[in-house]
C-alpha positions as CSV (number, residue, x, y, z in Angstrom):
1,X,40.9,13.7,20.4
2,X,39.1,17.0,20.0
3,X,39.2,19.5,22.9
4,X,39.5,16.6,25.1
5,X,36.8,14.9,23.3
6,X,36.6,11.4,21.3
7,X,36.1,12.0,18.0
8,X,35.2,8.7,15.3
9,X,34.3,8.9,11.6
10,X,32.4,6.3,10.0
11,X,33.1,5.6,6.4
12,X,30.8,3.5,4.4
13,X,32.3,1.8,1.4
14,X,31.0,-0.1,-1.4
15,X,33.8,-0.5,-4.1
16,X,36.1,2.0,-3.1
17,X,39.2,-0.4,-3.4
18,X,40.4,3.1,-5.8
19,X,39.1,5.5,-2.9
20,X,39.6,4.5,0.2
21,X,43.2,4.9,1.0
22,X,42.8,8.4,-0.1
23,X,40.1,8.9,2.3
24,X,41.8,7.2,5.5
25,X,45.7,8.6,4.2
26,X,43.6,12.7,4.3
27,X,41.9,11.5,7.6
28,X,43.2,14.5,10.7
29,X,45.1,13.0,13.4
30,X,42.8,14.3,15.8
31,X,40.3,11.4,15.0
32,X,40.6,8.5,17.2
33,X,38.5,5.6,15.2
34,X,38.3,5.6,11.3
35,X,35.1,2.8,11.1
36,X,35.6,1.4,7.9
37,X,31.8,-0.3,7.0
38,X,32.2,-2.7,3.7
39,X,29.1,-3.4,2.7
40,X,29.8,-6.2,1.2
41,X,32.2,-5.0,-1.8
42,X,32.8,-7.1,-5.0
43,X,36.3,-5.5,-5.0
44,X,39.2,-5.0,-3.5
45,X,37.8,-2.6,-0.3
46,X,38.2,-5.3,2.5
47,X,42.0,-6.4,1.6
48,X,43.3,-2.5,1.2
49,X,41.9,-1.4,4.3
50,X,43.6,-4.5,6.0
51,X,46.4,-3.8,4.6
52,X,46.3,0.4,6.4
53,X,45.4,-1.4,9.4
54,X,48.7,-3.4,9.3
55,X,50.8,-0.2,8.7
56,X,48.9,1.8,11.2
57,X,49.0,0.1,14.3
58,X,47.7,0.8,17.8
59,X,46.5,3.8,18.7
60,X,47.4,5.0,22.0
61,X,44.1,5.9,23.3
62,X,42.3,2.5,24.1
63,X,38.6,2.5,24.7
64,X,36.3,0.6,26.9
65,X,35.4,-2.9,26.0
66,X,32.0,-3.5,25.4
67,X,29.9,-4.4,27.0
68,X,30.4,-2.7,30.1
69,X,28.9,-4.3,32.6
70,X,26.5,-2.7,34.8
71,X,26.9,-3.5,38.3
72,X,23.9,-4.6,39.8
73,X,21.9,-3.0,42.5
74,X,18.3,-1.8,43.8
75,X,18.6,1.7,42.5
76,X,20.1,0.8,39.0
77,X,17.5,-1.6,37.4
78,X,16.8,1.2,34.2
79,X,20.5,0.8,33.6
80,X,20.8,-3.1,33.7
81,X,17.6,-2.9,31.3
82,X,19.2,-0.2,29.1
83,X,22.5,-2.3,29.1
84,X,20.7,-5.3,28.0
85,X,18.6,-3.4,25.2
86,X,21.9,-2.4,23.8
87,X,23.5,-5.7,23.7
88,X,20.5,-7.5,21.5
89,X,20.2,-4.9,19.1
90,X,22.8,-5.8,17.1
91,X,20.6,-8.8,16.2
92,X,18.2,-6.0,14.0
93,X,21.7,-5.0,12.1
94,X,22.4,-6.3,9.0
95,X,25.2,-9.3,9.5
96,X,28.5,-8.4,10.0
97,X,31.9,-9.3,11.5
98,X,34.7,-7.2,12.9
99,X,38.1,-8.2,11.2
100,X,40.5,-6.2,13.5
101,X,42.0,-8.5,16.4
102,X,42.3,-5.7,18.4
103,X,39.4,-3.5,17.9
104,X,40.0,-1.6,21.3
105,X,43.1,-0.2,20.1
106,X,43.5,-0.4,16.2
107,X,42.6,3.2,15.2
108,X,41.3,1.6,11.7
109,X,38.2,-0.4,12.6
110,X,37.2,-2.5,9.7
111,X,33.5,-4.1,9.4
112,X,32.4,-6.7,6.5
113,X,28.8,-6.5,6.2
114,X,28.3,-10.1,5.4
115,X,25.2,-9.6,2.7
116,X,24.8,-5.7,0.8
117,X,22.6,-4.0,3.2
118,X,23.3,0.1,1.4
119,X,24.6,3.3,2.4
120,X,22.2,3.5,5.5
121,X,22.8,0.4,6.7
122,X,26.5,0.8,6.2
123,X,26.4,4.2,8.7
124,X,24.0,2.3,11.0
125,X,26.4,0.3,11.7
126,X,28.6,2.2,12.6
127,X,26.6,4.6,14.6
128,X,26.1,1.2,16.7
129,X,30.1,0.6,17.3
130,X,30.8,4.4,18.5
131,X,27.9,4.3,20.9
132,X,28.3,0.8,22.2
133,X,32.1,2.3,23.0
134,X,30.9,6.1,24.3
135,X,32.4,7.7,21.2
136,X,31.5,11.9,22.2
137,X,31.1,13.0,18.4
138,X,30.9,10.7,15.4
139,X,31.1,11.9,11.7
140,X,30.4,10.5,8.8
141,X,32.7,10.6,5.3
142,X,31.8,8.4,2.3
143,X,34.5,6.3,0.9
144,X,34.7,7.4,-2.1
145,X,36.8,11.0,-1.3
146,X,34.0,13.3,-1.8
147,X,34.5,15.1,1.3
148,X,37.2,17.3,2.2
149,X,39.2,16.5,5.4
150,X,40.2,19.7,6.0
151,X,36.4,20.6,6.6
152,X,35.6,17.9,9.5
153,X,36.9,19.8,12.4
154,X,34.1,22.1,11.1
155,X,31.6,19.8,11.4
156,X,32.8,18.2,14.6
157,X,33.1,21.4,16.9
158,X,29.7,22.6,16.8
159,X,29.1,19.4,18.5
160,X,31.7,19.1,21.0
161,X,31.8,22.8,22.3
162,X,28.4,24.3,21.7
163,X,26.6,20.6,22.4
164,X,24.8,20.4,19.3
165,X,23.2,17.1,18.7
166,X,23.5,17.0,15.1
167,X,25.3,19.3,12.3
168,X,25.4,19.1,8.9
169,X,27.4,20.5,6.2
170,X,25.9,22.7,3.8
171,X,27.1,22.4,-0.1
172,X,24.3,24.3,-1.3
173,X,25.3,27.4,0.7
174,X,29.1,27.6,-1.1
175,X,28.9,30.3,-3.9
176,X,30.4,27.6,-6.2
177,X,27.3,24.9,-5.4
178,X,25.7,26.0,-8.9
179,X,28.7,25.8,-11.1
180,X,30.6,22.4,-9.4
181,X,27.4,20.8,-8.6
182,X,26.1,18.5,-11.9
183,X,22.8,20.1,-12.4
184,X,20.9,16.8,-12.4
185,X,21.9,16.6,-8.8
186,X,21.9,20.3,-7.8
187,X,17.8,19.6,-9.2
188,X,17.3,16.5,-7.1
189,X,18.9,17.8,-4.4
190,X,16.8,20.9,-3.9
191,X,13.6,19.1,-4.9
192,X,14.3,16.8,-1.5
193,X,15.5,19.3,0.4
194,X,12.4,21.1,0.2
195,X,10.2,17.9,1.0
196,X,12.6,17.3,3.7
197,X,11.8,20.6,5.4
198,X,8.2,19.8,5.6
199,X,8.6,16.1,6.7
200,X,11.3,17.1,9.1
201,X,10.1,20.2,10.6
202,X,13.7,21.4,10.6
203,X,12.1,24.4,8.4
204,X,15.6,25.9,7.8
205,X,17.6,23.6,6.4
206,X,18.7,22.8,3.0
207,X,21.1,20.2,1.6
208,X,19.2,17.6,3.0
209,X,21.4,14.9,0.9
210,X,25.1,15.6,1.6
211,X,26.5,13.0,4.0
212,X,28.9,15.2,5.7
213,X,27.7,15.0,9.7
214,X,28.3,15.0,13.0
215,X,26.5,13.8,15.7
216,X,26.6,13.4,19.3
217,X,26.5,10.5,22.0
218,X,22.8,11.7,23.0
219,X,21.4,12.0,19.9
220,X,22.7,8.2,19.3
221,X,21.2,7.1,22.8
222,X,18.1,8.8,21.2
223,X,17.1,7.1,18.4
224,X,16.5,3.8,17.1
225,X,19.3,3.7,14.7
226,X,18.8,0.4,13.9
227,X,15.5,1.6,12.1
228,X,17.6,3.9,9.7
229,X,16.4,3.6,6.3
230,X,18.8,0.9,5.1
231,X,19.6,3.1,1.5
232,X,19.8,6.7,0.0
233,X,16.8,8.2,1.7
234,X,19.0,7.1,5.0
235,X,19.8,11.2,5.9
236,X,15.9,11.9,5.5
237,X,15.0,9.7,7.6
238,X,17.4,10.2,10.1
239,X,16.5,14.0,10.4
240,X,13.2,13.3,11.0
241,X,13.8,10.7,14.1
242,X,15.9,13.4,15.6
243,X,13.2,16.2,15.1
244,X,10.8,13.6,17.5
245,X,13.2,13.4,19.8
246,X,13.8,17.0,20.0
247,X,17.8,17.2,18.9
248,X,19.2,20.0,18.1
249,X,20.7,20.4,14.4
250,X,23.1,23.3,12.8
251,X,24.3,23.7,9.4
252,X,28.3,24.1,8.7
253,X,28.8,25.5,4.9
254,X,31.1,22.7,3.0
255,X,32.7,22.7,-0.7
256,X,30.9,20.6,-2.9
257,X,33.8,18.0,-4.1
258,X,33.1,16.1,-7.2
259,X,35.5,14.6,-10.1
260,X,38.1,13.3,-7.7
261,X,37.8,10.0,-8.9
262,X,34.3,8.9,-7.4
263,X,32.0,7.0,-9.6
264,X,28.1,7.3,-9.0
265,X,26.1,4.6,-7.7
266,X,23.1,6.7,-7.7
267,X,20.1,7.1,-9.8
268,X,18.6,10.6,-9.5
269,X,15.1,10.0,-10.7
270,X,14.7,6.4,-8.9
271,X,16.4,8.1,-5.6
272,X,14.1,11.3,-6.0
273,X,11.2,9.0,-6.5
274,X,11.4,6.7,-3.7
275,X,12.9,9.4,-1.1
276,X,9.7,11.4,-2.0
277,X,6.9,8.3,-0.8
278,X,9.5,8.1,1.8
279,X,9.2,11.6,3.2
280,X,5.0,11.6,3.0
281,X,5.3,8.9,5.3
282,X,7.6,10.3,7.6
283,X,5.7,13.4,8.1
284,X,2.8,11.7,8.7
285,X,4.5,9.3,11.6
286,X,6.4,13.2,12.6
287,X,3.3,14.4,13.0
288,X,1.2,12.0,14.9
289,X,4.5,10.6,17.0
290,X,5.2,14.2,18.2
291,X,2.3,15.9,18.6
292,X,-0.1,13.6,19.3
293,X,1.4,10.8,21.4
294,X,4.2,12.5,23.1
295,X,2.8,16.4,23.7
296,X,-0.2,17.3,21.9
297,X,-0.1,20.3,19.6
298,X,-2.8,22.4,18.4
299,X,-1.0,22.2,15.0
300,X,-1.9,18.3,14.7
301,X,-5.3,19.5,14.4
302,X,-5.0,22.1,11.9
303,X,-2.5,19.7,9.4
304,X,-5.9,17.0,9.5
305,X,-8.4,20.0,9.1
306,X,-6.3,21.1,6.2
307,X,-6.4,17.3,4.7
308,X,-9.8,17.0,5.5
309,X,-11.0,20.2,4.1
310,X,-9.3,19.7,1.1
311,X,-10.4,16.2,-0.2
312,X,-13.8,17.2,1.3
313,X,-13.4,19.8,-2.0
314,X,-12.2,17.6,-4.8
315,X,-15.5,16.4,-5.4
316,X,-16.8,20.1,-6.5
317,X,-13.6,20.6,-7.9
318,X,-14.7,18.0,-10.5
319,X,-17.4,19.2,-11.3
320,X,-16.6,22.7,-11.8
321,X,-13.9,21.6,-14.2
322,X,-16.4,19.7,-16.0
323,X,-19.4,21.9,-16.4
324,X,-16.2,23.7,-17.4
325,X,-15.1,21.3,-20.5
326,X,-18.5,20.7,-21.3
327,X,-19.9,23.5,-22.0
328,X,-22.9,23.0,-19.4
329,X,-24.6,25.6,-17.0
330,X,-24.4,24.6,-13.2
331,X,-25.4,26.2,-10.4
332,X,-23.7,28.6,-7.3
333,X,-24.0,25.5,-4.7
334,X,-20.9,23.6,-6.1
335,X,-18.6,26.7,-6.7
336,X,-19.6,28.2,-3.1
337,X,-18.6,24.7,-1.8
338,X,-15.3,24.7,-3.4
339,X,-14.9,28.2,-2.3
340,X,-15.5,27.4,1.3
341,X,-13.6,24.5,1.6
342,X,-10.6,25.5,-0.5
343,X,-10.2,28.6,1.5
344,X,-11.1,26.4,4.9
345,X,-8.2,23.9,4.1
346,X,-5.2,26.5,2.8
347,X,-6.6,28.6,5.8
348,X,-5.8,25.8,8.1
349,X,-2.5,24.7,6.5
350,X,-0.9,27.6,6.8
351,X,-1.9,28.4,10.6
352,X,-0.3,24.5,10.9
353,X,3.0,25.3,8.9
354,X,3.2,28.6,11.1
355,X,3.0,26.9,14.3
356,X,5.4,24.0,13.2
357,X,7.9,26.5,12.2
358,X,7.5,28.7,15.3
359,X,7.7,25.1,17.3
360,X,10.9,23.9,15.2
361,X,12.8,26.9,15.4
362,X,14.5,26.2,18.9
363,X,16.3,23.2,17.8
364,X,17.4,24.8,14.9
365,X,20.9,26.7,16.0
């Protein structure tokens, strides 16, 4: 425990069989459940972990069984149905099983995803374990040893003693992030975390990709975590289902850890690529789920105006460029057109990206 508070980390490992006793050997003694997620490795993973969970034993804090059954009464109906939500939603997980025999006291917790489901789907499910057992701050540490252990008491106080809903550590930050960083990724990085911003609303933040978190018990009540995006665009997404529900987020600076024996799985122009369509989506659903359904905002109106406004002026745009590349004469209408609804459109997005920013920057700590 931390401060009196239940900490978990959630590892997700995909062929870490080289890893992965590094990572839970490094783990502080402070943290109560180390959730091993194998997503369905072609190695070694499930077999090393079992045989840490061997040495290890019980750990002497024991946690409720789940599920805890609500008693039933005329005043507690919203928790029955809560209670019941909880228990079928492991159906929208990917398959699994939980090896342990005695997951309520084994401090290593070890999950098989029965078919690959990704990184996302990996920390999914393990989000689902800590809150199904009330779990007060849960981290997440990839398998592979690219996070330092010394830093997660970082990353886990915010949330424990200031009651931040989220916190993220911040590579990008470190005066080192340009020179340890492979430029390729330091690139990719930046180009999503810029995206991210926008789609997020969490204007301020950067290092939208590191994996290094903490979140809280609300934050996991608050979301669908189920409906994390199963691979690498899982942190974007996240941020963005935490923005509509209003959670808090900080930023903790982290080292960026590389060549410590971790082999990429990723693909920087694929990830970049696909993350990208991802995050147009998401700030369309941001922006209609948030200020439209639950509060409305005048900003809704001014984003649309600005879309509006600005196809409305592609049309002259053409033109103009033509006459242009022609050669050809053509008259003030078309140009006065562009000019009006060019202006009407960056007029209107930037009144929209004011108020989102001036709306955001509450949750932002």
């Amino acid at each position: 425990m931390l401060k009196g508070k239940t900490v978990a980390v959630v590892v997700p490992a995909y062929n870490e069989e080289t890893q992965i006793g590094m990572v839970i050997e490094t783990m502080p003694d402070f943290v109560d459940r180390i959730m091993i997620i194998n997503d369905k490795s072609k190695d070694r993973t499930a077999e090393v972990v079992k045989e840490y969970i061997d040495k290890e034993g019980p750990h002497q804090l024991e946690l409720k069984p789940f599920p805890n059954r609500v008693i039933p009464n005329k005043y507690n109906e919203a928790d029955q149905v809560v209670e019941e939500m909880n228990m079928k939603e492991i159906e929208h997980y990917v398959p699994s099983e939980i090896v342990n025999t005695s997951p309520n006291t084994d401090r290593i917790i070890l999950i098989n995803h029965l078919e690959n489901g990704g990184v996302g789907a990996g920390i999914a499910r393990g989000y689902k374990w800590c809150k199904d057992h009330e779990i007060f701050c849960t981290a997440v540490m990839a398998g592979d040893g690219q996070m330092d252990p010394g830093e997660l008491e970082s990353i886990c106080l915010p949330v424990i003693e200031e009651g931040i809903d989220y916190v993220k550590g911040n590579r990008l930050r470190h005066p080192s992030s340009k020179f340890v960083i492979p430029k390729i990724r330091f690139f990719g990085n930046s180009v999503l975390s810029m995206l991210t911003k926008i789609a997020s609303g969490y204007w301020r933040i950067s290092d939208t990709q590191t994996g290094y978190t903490a979140i809280s018990l609300p934050a996991l009540n608050a979301v669908r975590i189920y409906k994390i995006y199963k691979s690498y665009g899982m942190p974007n997404d996240l941020l963005v289902k935490l923005n509509i529900a209003g959670c808090s987020l900080k930023e903790v600076m982290i080292k960026p850890v590389y060549r410590v024996g971790e082999q990429s799985k990723m693909k920087v122009g694929k990830v970049i690529r696909r993350v990208s369509w991802l995050l147009l989506k998401l700030f369309f659903k941001r922006l209609y789920t948030k200020y439209l359904i639950k509060d409305f905002h005048p900003l809704f109106i001014f984003y649309n105006l600005a879309i509006l406004l600005g196809v409305a002026c592609i049309p002259y745009a053409i033109k103009i460029i033509g006459s242009f590349v022609n050669g050809t004469v053509m008259s003030y209408e078309p140009i006065l057109a562009f000019i009006f609804l060019f202006t009407g459109s960056f007029q209107a997005l930037t009144f929209a990206m004011w108020m989102d920013i001036q709306d955001n920057e509450r949750i932002y700590k």
